[in-house]
C-alpha positions as CSV (number, residue, x, y, z in Angstrom):
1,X,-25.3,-8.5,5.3
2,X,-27.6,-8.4,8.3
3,X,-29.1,-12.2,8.1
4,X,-25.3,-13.2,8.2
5,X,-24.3,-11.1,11.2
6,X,-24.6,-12.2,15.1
7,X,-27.8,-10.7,16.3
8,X,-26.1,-8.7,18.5
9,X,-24.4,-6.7,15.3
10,X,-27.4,-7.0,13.3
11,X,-29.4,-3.6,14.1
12,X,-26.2,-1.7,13.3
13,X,-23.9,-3.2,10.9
14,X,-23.3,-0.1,8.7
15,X,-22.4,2.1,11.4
16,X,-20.3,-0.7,13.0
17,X,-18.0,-0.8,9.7
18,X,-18.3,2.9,9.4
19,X,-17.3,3.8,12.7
20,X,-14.9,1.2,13.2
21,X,-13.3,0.3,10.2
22,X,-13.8,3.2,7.7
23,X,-13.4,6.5,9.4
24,X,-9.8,5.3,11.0
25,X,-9.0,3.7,7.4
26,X,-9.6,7.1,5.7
27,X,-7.7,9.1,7.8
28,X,-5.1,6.2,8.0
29,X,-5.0,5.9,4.0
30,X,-4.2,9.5,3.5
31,X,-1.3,9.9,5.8
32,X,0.0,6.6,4.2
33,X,0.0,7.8,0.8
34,X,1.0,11.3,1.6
35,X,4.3,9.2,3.4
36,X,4.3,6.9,0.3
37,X,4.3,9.9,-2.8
38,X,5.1,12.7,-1.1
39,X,8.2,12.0,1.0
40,X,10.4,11.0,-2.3
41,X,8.8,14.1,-3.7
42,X,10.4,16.0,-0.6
43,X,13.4,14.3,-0.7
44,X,14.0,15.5,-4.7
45,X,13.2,19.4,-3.4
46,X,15.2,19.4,-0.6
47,X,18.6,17.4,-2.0
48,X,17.7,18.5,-6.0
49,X,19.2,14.5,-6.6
50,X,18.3,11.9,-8.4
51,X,20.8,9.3,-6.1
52,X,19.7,10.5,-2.7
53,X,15.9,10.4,-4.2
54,X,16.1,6.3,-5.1
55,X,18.3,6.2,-1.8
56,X,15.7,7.8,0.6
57,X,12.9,5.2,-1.5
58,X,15.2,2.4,-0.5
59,X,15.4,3.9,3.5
60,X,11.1,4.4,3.1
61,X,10.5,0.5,2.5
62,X,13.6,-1.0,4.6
63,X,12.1,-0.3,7.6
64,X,8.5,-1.0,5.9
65,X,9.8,-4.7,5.5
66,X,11.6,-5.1,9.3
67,X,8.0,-3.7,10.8
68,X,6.2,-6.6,9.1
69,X,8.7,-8.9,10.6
70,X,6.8,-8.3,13.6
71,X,4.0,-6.4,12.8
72,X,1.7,-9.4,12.5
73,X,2.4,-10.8,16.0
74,X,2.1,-7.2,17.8
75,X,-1.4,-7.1,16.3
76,X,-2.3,-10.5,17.0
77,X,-1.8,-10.5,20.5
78,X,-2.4,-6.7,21.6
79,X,-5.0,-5.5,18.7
80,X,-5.7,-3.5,16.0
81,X,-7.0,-1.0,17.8
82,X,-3.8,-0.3,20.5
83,X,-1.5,-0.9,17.7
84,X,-3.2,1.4,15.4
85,X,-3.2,4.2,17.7
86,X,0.2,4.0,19.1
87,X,1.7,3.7,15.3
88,X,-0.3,6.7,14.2
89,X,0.7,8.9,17.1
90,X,4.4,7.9,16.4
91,X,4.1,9.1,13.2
92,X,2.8,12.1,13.7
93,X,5.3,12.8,16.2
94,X,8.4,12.0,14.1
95,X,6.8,14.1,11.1
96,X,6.1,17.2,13.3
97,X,10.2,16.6,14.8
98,X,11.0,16.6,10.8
99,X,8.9,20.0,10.1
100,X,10.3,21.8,12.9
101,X,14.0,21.0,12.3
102,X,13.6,21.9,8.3
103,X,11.8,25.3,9.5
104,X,15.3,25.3,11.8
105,X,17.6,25.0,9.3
106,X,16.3,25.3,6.1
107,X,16.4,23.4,3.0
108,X,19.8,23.9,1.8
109,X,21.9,22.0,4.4
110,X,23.6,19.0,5.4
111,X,21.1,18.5,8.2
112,X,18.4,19.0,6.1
113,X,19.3,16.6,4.2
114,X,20.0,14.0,7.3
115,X,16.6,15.2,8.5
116,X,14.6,14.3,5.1
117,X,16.5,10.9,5.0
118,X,15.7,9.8,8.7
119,X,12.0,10.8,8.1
120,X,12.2,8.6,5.3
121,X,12.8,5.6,7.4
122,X,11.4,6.6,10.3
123,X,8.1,7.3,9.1
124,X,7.8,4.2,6.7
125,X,8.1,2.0,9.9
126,X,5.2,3.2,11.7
127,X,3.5,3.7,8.7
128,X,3.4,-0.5,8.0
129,X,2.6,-0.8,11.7
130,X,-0.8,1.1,11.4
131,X,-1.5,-0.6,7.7
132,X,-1.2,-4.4,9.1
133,X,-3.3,-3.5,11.8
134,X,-5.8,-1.7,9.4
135,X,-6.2,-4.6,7.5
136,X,-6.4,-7.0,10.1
137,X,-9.6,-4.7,11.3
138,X,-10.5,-5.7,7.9
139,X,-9.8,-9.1,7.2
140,X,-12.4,-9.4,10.2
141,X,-15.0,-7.3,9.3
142,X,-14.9,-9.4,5.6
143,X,-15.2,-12.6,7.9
144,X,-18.1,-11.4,9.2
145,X,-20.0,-10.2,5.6
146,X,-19.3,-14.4,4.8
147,X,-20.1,-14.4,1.5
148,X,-20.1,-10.9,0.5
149,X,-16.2,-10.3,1.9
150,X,-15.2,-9.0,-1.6
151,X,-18.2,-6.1,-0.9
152,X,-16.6,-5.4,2.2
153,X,-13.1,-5.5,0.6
154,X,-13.8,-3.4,-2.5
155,X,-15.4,-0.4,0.3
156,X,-11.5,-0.9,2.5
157,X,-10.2,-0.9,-1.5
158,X,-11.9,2.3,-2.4
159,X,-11.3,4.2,0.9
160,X,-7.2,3.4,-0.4
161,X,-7.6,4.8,-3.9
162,X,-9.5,7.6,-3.0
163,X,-6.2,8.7,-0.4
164,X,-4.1,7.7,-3.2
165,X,-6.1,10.2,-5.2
166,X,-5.7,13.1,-2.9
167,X,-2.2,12.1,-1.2
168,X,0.0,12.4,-4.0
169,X,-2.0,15.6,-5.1
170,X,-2.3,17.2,-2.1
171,X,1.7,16.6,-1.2
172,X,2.7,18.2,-4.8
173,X,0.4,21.2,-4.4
174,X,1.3,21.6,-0.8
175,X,5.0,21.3,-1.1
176,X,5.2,23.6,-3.9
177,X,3.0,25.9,-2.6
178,X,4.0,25.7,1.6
179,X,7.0,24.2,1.3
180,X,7.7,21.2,3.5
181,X,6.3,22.7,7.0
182,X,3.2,23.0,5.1
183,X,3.1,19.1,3.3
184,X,4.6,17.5,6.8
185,X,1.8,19.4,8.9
186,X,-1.0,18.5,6.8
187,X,0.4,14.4,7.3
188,X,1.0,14.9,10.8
189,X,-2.8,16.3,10.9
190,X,-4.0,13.4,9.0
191,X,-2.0,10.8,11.6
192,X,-3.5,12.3,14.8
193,X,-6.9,12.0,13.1
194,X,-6.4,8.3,12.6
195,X,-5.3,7.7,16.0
196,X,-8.5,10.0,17.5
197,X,-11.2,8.3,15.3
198,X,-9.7,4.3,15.8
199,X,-12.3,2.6,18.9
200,X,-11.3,1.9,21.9
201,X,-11.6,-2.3,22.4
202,X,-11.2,-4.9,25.4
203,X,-7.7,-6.7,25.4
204,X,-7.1,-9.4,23.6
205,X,-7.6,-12.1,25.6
206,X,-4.4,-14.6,26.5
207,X,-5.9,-17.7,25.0
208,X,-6.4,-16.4,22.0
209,X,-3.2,-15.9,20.4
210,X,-1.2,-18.7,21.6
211,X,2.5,-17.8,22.9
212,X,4.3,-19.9,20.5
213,X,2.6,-19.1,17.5
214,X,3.4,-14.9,18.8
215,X,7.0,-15.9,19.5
216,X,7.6,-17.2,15.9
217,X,5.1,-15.2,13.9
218,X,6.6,-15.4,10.7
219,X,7.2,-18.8,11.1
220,X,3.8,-19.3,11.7
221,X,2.5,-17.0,8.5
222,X,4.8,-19.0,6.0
223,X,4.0,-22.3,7.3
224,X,0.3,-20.8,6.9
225,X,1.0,-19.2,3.4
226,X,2.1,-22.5,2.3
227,X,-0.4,-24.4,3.1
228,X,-3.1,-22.1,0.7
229,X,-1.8,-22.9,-2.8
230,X,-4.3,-20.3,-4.1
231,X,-3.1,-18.2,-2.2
232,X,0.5,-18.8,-2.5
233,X,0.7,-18.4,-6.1
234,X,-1.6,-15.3,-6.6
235,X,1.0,-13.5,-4.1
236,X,4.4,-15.1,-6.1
237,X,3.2,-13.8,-9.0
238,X,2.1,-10.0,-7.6
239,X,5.1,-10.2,-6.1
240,X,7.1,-10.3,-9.8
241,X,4.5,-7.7,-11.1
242,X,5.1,-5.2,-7.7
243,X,8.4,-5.0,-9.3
244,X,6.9,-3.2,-12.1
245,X,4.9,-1.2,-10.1
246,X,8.0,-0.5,-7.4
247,X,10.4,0.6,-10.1
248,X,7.8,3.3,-11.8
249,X,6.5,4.7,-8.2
250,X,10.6,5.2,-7.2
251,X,11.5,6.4,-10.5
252,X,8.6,8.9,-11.2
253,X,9.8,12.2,-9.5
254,X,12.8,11.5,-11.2
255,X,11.4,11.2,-14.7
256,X,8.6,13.6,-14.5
257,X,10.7,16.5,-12.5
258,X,14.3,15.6,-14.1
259,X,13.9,14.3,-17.2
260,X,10.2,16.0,-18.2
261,X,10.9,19.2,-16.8
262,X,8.0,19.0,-14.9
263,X,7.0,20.0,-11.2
264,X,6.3,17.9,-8.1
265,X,2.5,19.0,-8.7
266,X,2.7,17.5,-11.8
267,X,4.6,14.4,-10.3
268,X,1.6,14.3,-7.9
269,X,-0.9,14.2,-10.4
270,X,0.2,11.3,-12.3
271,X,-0.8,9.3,-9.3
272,X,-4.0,10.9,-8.3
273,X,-5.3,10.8,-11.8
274,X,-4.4,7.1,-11.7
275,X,-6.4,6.6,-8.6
276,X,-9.2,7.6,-10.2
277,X,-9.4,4.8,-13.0
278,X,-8.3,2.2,-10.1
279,X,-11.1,3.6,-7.9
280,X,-13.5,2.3,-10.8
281,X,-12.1,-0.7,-11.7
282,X,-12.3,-1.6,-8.2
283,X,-16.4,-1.1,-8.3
284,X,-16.3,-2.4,-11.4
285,X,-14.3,-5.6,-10.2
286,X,-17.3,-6.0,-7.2
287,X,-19.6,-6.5,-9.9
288,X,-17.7,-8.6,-12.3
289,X,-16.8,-11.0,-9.2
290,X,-20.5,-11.7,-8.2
291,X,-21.1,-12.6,-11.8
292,X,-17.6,-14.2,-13.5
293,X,-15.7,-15.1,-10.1
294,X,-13.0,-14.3,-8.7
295,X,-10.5,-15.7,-11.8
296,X,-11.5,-14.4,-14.6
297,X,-11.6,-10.3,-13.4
298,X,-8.0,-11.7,-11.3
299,X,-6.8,-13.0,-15.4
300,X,-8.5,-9.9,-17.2
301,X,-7.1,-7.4,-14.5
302,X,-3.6,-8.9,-14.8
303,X,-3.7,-8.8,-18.8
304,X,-4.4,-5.5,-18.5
305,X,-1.6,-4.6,-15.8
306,X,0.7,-6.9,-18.1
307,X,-0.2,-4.4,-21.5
308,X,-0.1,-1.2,-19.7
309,X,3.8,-1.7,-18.1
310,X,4.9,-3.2,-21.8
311,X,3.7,0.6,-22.8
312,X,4.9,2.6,-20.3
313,X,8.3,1.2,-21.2
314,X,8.0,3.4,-24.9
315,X,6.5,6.3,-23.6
316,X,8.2,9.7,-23.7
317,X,6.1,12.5,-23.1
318,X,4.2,13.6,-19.4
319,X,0.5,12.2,-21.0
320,X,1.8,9.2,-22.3
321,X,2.8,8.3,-18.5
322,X,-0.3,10.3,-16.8
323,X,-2.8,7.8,-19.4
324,X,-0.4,4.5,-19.2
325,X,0.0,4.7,-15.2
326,X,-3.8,5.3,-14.6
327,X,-4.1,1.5,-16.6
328,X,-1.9,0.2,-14.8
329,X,-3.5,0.8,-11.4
330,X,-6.7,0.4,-13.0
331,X,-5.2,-3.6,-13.3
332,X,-3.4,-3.4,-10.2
333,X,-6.8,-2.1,-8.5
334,X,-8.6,-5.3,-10.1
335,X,-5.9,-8.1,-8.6
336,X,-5.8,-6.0,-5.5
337,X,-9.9,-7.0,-4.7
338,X,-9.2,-10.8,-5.9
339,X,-5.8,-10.6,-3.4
340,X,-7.9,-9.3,-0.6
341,X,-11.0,-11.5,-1.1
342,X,-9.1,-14.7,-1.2
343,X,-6.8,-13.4,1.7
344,X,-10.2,-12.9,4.0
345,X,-11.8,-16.1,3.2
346,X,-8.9,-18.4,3.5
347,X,-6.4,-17.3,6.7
348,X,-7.5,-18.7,9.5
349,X,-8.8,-15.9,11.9
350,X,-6.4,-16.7,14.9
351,X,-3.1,-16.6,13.0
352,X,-4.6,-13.4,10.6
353,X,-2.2,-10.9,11.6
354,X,0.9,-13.3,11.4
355,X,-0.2,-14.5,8.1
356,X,-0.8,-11.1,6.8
357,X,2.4,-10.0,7.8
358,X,4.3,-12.5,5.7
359,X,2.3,-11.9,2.5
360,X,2.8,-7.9,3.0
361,X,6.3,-8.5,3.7
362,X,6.4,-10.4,0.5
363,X,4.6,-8.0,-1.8
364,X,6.9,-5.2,-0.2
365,X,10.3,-6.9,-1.1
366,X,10.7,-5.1,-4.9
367,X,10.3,-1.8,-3.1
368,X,13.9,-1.2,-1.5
369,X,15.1,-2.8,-4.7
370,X,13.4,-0.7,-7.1
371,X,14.9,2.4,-4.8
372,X,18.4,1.2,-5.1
373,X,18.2,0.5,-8.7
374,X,17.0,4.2,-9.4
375,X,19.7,5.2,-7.6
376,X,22.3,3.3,-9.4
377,X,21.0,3.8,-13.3
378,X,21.0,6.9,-14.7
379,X,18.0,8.9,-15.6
380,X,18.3,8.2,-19.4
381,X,18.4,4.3,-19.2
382,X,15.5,4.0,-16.6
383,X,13.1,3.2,-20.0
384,X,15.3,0.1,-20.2
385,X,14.9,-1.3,-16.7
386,X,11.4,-0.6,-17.1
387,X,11.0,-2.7,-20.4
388,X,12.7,-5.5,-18.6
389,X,11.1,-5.4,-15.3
390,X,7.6,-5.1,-17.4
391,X,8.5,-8.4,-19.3
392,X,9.2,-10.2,-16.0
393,X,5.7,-8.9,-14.4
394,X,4.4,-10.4,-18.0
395,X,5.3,-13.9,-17.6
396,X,5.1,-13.6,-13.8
397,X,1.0,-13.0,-13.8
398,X,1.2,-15.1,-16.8
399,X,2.7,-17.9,-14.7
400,X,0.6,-17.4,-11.5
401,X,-2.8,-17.2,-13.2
402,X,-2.6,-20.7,-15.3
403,X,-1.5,-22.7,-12.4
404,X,-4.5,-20.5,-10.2
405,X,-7.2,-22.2,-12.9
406,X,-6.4,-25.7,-11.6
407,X,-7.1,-23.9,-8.2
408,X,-10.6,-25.0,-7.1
409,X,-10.3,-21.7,-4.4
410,X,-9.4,-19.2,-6.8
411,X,-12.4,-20.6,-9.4
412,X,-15.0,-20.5,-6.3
């Protein structure tokens, strides 16, 4: 990495990335899966329904989707670092408002239930505000690694798993343990932290992000997006496969607390364990991508993801779904790397953000669906929206990975 860094850079480059990019990226990634897993988890405590559960999932990843309307721009023209900060600080702020009106009122009221719904949405805006700043910190740092973005990218990949392994765990334990003062202090905690470690930087100077271009940012990202075939397809089709994904992450405090008689620890688990396998397959995919490429572990890694839904679909006991979620995100973990690395190498730096933005916003879209539709089907037919939403993620990857082999910048 040094002899392809500015000489400037090159005496420190691993502290740079450390101290710039990794530290806040930690702290970031386990507020954002504590808000991700543990705030539906809260939800199901405090209400004890199924409905309001998919509901407050739906009200999580609404807001998620109007942040990354603008997201993008607000990064591209006053920088990761300012955004970042403020969006952490928010967050922290609406979490600690949350905790101190539940310890108010309690559990078992109409305003608790108001509360746990408005932190639902409130917090899931701010959360995508600090993640499309975090990855823009990202995108740059692979920029600068040149060849070896996917190293760079697999390290930002790993920092994620790893929260997702302690989030969900940690907001189970915590919440059954504490209650929710204890779960929402612990994420505010983890928010401030974020915001204290991210560096302080120079504003971004007025010539570099042009005015139109910030004025029309999603306009801008599309007309970007579609310009990258590669990269256009590999989204379209983990966009049909996140609504897979989407539908098992809002429907799994209802099937493992409701219809497995199982706790939120429990419910918690299921996701850290799966963290685990994707935490290897993402060192694993490093390696298999300096030696196969970037198609072949993107084809293998969506075979697998393909299998493991198709499976999930049958299961019915609590270790069928702890063993067929963790090979899931063990494929999910693989296309994740080959998303990232072709993302870094092929958006042009100056419209990054914007860009980013619009293929987030696109990956996010089966969330608030998937919410709704747990809401709407009752607990004992949620295997059958599963099988089908599996067989569309099957011909989806299936789809996206044929045309990606014609691709001469997904076969680089």
């Amino acid at each position: 990495m040094r002899a392809r860094t500015d000489p400037r850079h090159a005496r420190r480059p691993s502290r740079t990335l450390l101290r710039g990019v990794y530290l806040p990226r930690m702290a970031d990634g386990a507020a954002f899966a504590m808000t991700t897993y543990g705030i539906p988890l809260l939800v199901l405590a405090t209400t004890g329904s199924a409905t309001l559960t998919g509901l407050a999932f739906t009200l999580e990843w609404v807001p998620r989707l109007a942040a990354f309307t603008v997201a993008g721009t607000v990064v591209d023209r006053h920088g990761t670092g300012r955004v970042f900060r403020t969006a952490c600080a928010v967050r922290a702020l609406v979490v600690l408002t949350a905790a101190l009106v539940l310890t108010v009122v309690g559990t078992a009221s109409t305003a608790a239930t108001a509360t746990v719904m408005a932190l639902a949405a409130l917090s899931g805006f701010a959360t995508e505000f600090s993640y499309a700043a975090a990855e823009t910190a990202g995108g740059r740092a692979s920029r600068t690694a040149g060849v070896g973005a996917h190293r760079v990218q697999s390290v930002l990949l790993g920092i994620d798993q790893s929260a997702m392994l302690a989030g969900p765990l940690i907001s189970g334990l915590l919440l059954q343990a504490g209650g929710p003062a204890a779960m929402l202090t612990t994420l505010a905690a983890f928010s401030l932290l974020a915001a204290a470690l991210s560096p302080r930087e120079g504003a971004v100077p007025r010539g570099e992000v042009p005015g139109e271009d910030s004025a029309s940012g999603l306009r801008t990202g599309w007309a970007t997006l579609r310009s990258l075939p590669a990269l256009a397809w590999l989204v379209g089709g983990l966009v049909v496969s996140n609504t897979a994904v989407a539908l098992l992450q809002a429907a799994m405090p209802v099937i493992v607390v409701t219809k497995l008689g199982r706790s939120s620890a429990d419910a918690g688990l299921i996701w850290s364990a799966a963290a685990v396998v994707s935490l290897l397959a993402v060192i694993a995919a490093r390696r298999a991508i300096d030696r196969w490429g970037l198609w072949p572990i993107g084809a293998a890694s969506a075979a697998v993801a393909a299998a493991a839904t198709l499976a999930l679909s049958q299961a019915h006991s609590y270790r069928a779904y702890l063993l067929l979620v963790a090979v899931l995100m063990a494929g999910e973990g693989g296309l994740t790397v080959v998303l990232r690395t072709l993302r870094s190498h092929l958006i042009p730096p100056e419209v990054f953000g914007s860009t980013l933005a619009v293929t987030i916003l696109l990956l996010l879209l089966p969330f608030p669906a998937a919410g709704l539709l747990v809401a709407a089907v009752p607990p004992a037919q949620l295997g059958h929206t599963v099988t089908a939403a599996a067989l569309l993620q099957a011909l989806g990857l299936t789809a996206a990975f044929a045309r990606l082999r014609t691709l001469p910048a997904a076969r680089a």
